[in-house]
KOLVEX-950397 format. One line per 8 residues: number of its first residue (from 0); their letters; for each residue y, z, x of C-alpha. Coordinates in Angstrom, 1 decimal, padded with zeros to 4 digits. Each point is the difference from the previous one (the first is absolute). Example, Ala and Ser with C-alpha at 12.3 -4.5 7.8 and 13.67 -1.06 7.14 Angstrom:
! residues 2
0	as	-004.5/007.8/012.3  003.4/-000.7/001.4
END
This chain:
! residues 69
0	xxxxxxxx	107.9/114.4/115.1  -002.2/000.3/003.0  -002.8/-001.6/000.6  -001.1/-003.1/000.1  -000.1/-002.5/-003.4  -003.8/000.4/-000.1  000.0/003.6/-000.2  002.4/000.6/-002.9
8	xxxxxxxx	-001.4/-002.4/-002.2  -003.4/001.7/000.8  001.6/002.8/-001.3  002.1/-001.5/-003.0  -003.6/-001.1/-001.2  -001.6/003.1/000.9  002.8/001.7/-002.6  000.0/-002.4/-002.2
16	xxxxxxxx	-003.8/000.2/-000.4  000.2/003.8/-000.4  002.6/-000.1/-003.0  -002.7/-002.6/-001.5  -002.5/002.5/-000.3  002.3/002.5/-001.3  000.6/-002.5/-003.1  -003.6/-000.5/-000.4
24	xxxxxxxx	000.0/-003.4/-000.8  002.4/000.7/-002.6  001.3/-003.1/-002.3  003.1/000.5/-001.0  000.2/-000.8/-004.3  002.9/-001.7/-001.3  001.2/001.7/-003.2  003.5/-000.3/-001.6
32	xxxxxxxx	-000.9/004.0/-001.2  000.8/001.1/003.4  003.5/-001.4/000.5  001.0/000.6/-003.9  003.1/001.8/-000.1  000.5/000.7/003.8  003.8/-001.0/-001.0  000.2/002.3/-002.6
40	xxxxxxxx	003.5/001.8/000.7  000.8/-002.0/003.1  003.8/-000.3/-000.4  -000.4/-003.8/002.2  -002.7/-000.9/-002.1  002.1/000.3/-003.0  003.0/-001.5/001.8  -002.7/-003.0/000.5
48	xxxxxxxx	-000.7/-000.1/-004.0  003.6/000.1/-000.8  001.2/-002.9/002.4  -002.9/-002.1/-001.6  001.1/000.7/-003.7  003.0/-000.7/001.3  -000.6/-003.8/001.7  -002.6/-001.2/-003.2
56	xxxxxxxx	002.8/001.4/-002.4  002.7/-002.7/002.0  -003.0/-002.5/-000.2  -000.7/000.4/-003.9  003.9/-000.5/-000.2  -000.4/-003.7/001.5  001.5/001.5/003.2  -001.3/-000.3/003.2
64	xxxxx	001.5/003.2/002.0  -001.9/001.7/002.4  -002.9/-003.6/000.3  -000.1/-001.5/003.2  -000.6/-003.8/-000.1
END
C-alpha cells in the first residue's frame, strides 16, 4: 500500500471504470430459470430439505421442537 490515499483511489476508480466498460452497461435480469436446480444432488442441500420435513412434521404433531420463541 504505497502511496498516498489520493492516488489509490485514483486508481480503484480508474479499475473500476475499466471493468464497467467490459460489462457494457450490462443489467443484470432477475430470473428464477437461472438458479433452478443449482441444488440438484447437493448432499447439504438435501440435508437442508430433510431437517425441514423434519421440524414442520413435529409442528403438525402439536409439538414445538426445533421453534425458537
Amino acid at each position: 500500500m504505497s502511496g498516498t490515499l489520493e492516488t489509490r483511489v485514483e486508481a480503484l476508480e480508474h479499475d473500476v471504470s475499466g471493468m464497467k466498460a467490459m460489462l457494457g452497461g450490462r443489467q443484470r435480469v432477475k430470473d428464477w430459470r437461472v438458479t433452478f436446480g443449482m441444488s440438484r444432488n447437493d448432499p447439504d442441500f438435501e440435508e437442508l430439505v430433510r431437517l425441514g420435513r423434519e421440524i414442520r412434521d413435529q409442528q403438525s404433531e402439536g409439538g414445538t421442537a426445533g421453534v425458537d420463541s
